[in-house]
VMD Tcl script that builds the backbone (N, CA, C; Angstrom):
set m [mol new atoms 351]
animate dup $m
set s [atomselect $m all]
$s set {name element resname resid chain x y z} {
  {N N UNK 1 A 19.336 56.377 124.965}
  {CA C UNK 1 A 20.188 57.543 124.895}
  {C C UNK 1 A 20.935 57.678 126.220}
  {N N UNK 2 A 22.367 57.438 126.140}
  {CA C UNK 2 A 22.865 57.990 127.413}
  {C C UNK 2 A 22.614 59.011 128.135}
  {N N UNK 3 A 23.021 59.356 129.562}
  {CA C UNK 3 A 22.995 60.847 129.918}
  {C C UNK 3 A 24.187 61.350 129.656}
  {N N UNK 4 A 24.548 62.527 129.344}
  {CA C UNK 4 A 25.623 63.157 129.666}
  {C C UNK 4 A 25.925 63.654 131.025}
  {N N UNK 5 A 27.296 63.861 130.938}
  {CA C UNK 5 A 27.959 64.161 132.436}
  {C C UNK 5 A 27.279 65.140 133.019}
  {N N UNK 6 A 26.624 66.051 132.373}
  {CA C UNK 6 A 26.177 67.689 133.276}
  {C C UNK 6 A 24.859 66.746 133.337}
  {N N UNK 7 A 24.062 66.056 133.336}
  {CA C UNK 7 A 22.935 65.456 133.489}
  {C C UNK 7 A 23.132 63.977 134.800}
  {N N UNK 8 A 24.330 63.653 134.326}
  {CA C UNK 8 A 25.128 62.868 135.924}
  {C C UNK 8 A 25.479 63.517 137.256}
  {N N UNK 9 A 25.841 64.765 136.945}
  {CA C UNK 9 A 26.034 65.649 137.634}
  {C C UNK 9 A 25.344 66.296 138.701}
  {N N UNK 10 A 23.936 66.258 137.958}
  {CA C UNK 10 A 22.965 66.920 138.621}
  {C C UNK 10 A 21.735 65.911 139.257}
  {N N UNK 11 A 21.671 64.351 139.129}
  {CA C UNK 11 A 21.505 63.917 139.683}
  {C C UNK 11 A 22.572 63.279 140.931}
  {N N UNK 12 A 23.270 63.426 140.829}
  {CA C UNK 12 A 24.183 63.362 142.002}
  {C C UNK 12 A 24.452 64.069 143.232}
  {N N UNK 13 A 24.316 65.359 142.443}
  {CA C UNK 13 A 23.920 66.690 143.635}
  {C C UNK 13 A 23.194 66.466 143.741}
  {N N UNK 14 A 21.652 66.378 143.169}
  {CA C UNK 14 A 20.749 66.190 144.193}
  {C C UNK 14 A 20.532 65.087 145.083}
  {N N UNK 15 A 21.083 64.132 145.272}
  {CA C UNK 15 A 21.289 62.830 146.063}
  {C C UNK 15 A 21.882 63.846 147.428}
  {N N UNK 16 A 23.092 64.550 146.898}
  {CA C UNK 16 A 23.804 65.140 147.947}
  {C C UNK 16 A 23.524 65.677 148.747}
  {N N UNK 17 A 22.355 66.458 147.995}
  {CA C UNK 17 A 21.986 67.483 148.689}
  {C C UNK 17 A 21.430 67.007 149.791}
  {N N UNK 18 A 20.484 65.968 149.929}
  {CA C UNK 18 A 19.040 65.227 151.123}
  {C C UNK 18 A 20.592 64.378 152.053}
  {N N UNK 19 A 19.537 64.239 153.199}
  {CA C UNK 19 A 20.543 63.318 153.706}
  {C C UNK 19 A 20.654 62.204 153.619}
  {N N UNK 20 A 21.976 61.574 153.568}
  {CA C UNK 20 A 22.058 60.153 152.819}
  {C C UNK 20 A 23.203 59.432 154.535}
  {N N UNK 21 A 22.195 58.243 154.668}
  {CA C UNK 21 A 23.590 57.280 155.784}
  {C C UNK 21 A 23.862 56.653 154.932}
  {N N UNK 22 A 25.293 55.894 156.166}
  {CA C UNK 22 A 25.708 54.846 155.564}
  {C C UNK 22 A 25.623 53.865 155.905}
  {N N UNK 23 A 25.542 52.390 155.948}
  {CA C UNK 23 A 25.382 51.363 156.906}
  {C C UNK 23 A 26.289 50.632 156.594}
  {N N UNK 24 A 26.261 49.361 157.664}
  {CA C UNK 24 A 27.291 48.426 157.284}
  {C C UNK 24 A 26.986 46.896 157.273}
  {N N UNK 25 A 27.289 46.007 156.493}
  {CA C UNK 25 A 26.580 44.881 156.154}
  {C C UNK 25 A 27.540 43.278 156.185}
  {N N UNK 26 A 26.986 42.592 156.841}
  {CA C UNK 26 A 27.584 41.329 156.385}
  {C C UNK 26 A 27.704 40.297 155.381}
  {N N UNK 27 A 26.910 40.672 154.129}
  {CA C UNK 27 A 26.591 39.725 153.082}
  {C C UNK 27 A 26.177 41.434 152.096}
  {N N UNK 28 A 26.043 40.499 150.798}
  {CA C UNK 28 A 25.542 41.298 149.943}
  {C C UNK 28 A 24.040 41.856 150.142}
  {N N UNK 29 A 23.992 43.106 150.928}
  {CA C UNK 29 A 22.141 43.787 150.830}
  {C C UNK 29 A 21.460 43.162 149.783}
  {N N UNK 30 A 21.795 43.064 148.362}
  {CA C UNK 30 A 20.691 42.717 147.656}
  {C C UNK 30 A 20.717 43.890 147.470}
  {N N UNK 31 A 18.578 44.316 147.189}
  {CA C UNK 31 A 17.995 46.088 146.573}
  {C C UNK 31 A 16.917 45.711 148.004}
  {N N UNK 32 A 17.001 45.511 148.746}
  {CA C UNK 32 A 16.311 45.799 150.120}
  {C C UNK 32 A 17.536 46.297 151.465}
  {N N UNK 33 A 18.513 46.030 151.285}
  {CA C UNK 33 A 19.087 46.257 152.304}
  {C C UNK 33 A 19.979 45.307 153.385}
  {N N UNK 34 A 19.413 43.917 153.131}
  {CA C UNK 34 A 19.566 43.166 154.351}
  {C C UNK 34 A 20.513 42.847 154.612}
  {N N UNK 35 A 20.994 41.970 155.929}
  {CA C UNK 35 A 22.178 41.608 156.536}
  {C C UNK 35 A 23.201 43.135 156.683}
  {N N UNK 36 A 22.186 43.980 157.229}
  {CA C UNK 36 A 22.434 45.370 158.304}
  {C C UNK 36 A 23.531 44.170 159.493}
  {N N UNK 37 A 24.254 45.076 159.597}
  {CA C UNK 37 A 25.008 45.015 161.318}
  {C C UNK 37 A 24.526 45.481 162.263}
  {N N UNK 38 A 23.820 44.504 163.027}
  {CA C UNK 38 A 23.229 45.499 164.417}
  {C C UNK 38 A 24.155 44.587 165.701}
  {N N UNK 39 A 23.473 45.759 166.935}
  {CA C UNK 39 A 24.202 45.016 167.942}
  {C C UNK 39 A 25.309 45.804 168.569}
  {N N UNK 40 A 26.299 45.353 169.610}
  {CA C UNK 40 A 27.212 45.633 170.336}
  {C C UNK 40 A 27.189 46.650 171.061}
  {N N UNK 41 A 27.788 46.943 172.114}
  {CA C UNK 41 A 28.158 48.088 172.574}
  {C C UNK 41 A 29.649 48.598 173.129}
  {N N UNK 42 A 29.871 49.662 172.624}
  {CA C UNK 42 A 28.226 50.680 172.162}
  {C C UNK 42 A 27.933 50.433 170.795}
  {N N UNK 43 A 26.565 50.312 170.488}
  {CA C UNK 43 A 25.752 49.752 169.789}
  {C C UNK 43 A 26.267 50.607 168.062}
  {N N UNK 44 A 25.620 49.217 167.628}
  {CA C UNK 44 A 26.036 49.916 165.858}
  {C C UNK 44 A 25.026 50.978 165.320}
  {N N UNK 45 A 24.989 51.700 164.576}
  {CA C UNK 45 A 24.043 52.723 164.071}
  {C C UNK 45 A 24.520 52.944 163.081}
  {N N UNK 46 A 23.465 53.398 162.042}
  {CA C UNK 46 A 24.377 54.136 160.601}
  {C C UNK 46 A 24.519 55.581 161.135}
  {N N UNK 47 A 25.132 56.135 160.174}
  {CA C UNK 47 A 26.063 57.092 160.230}
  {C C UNK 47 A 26.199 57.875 159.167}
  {N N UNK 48 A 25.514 59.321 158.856}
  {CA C UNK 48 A 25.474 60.544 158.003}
  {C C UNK 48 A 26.668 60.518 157.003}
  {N N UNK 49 A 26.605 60.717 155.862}
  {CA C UNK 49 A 27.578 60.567 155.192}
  {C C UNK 49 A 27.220 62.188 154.269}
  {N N UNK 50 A 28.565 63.262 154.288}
  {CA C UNK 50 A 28.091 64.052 153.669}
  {C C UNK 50 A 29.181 63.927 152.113}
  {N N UNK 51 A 29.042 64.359 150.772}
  {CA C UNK 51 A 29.635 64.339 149.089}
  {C C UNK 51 A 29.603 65.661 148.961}
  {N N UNK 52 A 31.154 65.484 148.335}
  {CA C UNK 52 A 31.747 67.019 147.703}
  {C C UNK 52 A 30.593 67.110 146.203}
  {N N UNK 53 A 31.280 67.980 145.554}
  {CA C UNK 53 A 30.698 68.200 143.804}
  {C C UNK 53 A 30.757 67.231 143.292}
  {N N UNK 54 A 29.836 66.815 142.579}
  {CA C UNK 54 A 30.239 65.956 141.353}
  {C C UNK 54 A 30.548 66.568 140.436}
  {N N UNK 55 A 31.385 65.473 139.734}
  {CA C UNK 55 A 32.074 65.905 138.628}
  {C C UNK 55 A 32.518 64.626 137.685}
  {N N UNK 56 A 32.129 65.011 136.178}
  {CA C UNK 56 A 32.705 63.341 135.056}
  {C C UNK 56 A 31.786 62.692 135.332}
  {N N UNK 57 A 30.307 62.912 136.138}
  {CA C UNK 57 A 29.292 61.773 136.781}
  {C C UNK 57 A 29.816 60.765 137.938}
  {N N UNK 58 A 30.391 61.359 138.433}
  {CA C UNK 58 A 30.777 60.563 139.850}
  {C C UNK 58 A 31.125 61.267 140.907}
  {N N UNK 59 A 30.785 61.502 142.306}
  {CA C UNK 59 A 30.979 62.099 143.672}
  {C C UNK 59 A 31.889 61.191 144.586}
  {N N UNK 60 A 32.145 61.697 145.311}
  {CA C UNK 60 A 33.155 61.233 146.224}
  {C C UNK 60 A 32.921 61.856 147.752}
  {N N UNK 61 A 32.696 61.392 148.829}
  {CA C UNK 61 A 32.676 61.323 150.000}
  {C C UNK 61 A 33.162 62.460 150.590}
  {N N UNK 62 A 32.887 63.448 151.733}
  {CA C UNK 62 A 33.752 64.573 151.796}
  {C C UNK 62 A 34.252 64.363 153.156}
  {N N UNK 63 A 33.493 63.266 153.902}
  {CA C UNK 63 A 33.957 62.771 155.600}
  {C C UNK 63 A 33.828 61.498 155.665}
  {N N UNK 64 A 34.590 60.878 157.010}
  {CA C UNK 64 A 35.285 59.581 157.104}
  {C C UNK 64 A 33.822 59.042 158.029}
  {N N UNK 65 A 32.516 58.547 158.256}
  {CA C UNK 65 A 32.017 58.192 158.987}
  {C C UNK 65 A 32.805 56.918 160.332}
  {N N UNK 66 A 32.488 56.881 161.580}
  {CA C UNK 66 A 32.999 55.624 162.087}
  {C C UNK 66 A 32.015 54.709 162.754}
  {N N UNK 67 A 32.013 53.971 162.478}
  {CA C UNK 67 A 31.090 53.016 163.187}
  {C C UNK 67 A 31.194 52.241 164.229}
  {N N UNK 68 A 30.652 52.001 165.366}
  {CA C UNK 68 A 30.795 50.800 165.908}
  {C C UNK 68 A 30.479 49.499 165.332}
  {N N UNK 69 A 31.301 48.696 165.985}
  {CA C UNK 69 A 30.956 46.658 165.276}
  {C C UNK 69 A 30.941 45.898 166.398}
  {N N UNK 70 A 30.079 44.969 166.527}
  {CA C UNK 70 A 29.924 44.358 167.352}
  {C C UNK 70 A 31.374 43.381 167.032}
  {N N UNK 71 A 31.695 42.464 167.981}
  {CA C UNK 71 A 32.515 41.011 167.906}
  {C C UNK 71 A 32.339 40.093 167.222}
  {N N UNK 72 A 32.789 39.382 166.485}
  {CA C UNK 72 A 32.158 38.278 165.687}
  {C C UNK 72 A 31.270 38.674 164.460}
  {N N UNK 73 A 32.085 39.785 163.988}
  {CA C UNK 73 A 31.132 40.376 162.878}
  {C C UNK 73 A 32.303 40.712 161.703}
  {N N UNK 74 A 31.426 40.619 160.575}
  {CA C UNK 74 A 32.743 40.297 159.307}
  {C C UNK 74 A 31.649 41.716 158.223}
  {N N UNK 75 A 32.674 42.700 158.680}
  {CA C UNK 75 A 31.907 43.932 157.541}
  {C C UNK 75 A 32.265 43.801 155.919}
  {N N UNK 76 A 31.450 43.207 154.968}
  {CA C UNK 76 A 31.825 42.799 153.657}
  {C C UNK 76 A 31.155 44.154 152.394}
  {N N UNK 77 A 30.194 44.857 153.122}
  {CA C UNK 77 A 29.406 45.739 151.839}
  {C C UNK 77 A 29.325 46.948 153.041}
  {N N UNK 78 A 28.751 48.103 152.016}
  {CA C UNK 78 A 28.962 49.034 152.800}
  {C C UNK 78 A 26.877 49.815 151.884}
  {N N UNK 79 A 26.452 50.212 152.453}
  {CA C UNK 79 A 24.844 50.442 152.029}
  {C C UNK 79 A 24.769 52.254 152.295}
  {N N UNK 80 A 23.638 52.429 151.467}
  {CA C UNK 80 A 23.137 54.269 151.870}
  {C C UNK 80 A 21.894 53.860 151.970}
  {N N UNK 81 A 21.553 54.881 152.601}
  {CA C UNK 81 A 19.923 54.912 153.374}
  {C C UNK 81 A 19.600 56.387 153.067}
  {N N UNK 82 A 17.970 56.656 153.046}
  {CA C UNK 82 A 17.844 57.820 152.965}
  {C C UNK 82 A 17.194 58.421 154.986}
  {N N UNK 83 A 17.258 57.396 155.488}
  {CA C UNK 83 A 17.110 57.591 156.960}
  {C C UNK 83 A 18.156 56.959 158.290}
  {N N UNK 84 A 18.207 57.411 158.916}
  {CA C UNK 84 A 19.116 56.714 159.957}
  {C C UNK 84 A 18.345 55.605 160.408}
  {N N UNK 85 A 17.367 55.083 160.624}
  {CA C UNK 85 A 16.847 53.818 160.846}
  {C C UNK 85 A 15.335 53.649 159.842}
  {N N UNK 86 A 15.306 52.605 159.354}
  {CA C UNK 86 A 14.322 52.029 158.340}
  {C C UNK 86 A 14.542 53.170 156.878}
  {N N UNK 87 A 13.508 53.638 156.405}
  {CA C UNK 87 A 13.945 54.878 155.155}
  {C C UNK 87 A 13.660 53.610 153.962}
  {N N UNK 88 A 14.573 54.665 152.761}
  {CA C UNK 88 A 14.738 53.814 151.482}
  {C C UNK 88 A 16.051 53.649 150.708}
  {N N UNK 89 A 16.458 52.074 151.316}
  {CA C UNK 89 A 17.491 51.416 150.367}
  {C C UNK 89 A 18.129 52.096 149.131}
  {N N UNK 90 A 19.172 53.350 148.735}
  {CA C UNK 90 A 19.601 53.570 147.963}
  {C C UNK 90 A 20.277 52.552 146.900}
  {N N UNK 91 A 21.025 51.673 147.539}
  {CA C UNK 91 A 22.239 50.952 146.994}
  {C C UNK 91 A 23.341 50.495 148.030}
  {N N UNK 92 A 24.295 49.544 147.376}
  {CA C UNK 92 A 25.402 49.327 148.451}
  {C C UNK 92 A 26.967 48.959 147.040}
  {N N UNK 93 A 27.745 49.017 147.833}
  {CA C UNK 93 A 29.459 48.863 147.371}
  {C C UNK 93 A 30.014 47.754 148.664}
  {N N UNK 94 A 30.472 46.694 147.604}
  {CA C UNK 94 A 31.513 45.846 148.105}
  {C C UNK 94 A 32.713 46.838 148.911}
  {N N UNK 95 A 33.039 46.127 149.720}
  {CA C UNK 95 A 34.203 46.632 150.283}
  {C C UNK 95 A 35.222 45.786 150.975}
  {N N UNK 96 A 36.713 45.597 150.941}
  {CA C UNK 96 A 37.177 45.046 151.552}
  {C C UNK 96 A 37.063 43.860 152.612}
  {N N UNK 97 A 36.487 42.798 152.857}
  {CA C UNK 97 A 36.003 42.190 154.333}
  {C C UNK 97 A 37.160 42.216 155.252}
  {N N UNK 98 A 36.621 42.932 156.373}
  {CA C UNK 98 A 37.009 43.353 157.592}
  {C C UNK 98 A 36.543 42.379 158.815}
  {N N UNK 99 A 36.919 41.575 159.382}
  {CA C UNK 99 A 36.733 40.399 160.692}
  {C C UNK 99 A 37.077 41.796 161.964}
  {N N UNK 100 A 35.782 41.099 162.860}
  {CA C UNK 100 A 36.311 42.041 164.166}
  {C C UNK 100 A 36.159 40.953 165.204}
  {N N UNK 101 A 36.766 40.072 165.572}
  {CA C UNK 101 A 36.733 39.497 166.598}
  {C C UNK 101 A 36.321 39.673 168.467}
  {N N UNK 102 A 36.660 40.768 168.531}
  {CA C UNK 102 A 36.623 41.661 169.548}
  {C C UNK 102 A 35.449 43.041 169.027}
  {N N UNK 103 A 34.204 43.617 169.885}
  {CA C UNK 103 A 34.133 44.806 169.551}
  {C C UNK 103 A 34.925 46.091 169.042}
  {N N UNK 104 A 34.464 46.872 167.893}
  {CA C UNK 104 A 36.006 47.610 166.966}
  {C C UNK 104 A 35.542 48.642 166.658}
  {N N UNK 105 A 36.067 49.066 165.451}
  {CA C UNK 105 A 35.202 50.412 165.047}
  {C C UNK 105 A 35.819 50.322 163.619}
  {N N UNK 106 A 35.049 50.619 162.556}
  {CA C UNK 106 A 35.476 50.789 161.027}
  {C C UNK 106 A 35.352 52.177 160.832}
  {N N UNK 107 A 36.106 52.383 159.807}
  {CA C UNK 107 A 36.474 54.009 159.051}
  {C C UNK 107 A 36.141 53.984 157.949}
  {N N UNK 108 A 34.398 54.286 157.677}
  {CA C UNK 108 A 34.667 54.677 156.237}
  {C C UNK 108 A 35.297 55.998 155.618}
  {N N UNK 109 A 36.135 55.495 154.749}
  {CA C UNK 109 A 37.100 56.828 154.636}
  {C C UNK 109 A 37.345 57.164 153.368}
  {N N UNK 110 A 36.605 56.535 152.597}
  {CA C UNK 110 A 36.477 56.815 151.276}
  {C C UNK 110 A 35.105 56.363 150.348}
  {N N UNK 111 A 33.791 56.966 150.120}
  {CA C UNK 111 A 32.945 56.456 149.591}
  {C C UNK 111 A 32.266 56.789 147.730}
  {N N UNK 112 A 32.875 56.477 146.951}
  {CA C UNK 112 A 32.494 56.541 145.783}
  {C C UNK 112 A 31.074 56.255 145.134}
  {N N UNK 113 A 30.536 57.698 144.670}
  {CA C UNK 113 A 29.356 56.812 143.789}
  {C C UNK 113 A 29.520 57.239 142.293}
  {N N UNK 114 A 29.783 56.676 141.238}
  {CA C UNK 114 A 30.218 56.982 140.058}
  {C C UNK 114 A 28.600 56.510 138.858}
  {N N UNK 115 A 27.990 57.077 137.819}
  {CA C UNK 115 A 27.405 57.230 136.912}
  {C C UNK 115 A 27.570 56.460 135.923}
  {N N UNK 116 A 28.797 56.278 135.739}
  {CA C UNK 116 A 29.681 55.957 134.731}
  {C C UNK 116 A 29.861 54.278 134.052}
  {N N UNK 117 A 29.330 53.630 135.211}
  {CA C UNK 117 A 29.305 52.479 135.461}
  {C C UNK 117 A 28.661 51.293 134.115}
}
mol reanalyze $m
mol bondsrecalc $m
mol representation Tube
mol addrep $m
């Protein structure tokens, strides 16, 4: 039986509600997480990500997190955490691959999590 949207809805807010990071990754995490970006300075860290309402079973991002990147680092996935360091592996989204040759900084500036899928 599917869920319906007011049942997408409300697991979504509650995701929203706890605090959720974001991290940043060089390969596909997998459902553990791995190939985190660490390193550089100033050093990489995840980064608080706060979601407007859901709505239709899908939320949307309400701030741009920024990250530091080390040099020689190629940001390909983008991950949620339920802690700023170690926690539990929510999930991750492909994203654009980004090369930083030089230490940089990425903008996440748009983060989708949709139900619907």
């Amino acid at each position: 039986m599917p869920y319906s949207a007011a049942e997408k809805n409300a697991m979504l807010d509650a995701l929203a509600a706890v605090a959720v990071y974001a991290s940043l990754h060089t390969a596909d995490p997998g459902t553990d997480g791995s190939n985190e970006v660490s390193g550089g300075s100033p050093a990489y860290a995840r980064k608080a990500i706060t979601w407007g309402s859901a709505t239709g079973g899908a939320i949307d991002s309400s701030n741009a997190p920024v990250f530091d990147v080390p040099a020689s680092t190629t940001v390909t996935h983008v991950g949620f955490w339920s802690a700023s360091s170690g926690g539990t592996f929510y999930g991750s989204a492909d994203v654009t691959d980004e090369a930083f040759s030089a230490q940089g900084t990425y903008t996440l500036s748009d983060a989708d999590l949709d139900l619907n899928g």
